[in-house]
C-alpha positions in Angstrom: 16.4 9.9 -16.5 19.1 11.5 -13.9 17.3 12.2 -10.4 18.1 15.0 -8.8 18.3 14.3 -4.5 15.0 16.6 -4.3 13.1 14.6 -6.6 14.0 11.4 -4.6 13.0 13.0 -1.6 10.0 13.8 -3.2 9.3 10.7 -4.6 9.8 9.0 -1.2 7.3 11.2 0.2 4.6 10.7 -2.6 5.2 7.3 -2.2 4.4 7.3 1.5 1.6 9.5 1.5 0.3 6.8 -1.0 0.9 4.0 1.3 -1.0 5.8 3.9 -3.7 6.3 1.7 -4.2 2.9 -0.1 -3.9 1.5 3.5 -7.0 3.5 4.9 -9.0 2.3 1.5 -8.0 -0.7 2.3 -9.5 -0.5 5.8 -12.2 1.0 4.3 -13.0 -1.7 1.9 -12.6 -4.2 4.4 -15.6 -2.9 6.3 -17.8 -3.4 3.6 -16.4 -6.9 2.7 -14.8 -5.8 -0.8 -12.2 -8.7 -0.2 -10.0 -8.6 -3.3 -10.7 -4.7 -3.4 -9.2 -5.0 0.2 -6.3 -6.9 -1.2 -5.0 -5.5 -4.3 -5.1 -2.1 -1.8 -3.3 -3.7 1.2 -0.8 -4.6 -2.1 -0.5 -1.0 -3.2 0.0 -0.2 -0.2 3.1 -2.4 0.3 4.1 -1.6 -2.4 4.5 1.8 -2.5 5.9 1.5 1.8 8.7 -1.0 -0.3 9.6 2.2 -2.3 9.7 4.9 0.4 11.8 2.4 2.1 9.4 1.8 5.4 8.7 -1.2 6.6 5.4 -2.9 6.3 3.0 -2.1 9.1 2.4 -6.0 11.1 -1.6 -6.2 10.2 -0.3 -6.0 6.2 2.4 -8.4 6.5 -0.4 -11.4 7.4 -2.3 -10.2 5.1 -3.7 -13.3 3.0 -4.8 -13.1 -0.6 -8.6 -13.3 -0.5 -10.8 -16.6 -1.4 -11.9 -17.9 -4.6 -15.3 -17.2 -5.0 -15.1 -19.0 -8.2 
């Protein structure tokens, strides 16, 4: 599928607001000690910074996987 530069502007953009997004549910999920909700978020999050080609805010980049609660 050919993008047009538009559409990867766009897709930066969606990308972004996503990041921004997953990171305050991330937060959010954190404050009620949902610790591997937390985690896969702070992971979207990344993620989706990684394809809008920011950089990854310091608090995510220590961000540790969560314990077993096995």
């Amino acid at each position: 599928m050919n993008e047009q530069p538009h559409d990867h502007c766009r897709s930066r953009d969606t990308a972004s607001y996503i990041a921004d997004m997953a990171r305050e549910l991330a937060g959010l999920a954190s404050e009620r000690d949902l610790a591997i909700l937390r985690y896969l978020l702070q992971m979207a999050s990344e993620e989706a910074r990684a394809i809008a080609g920011l950089p990854a805010p310091e608090a995510e980049r220590s961000a540790e996987a969560p314990e077993d609660r096995g």
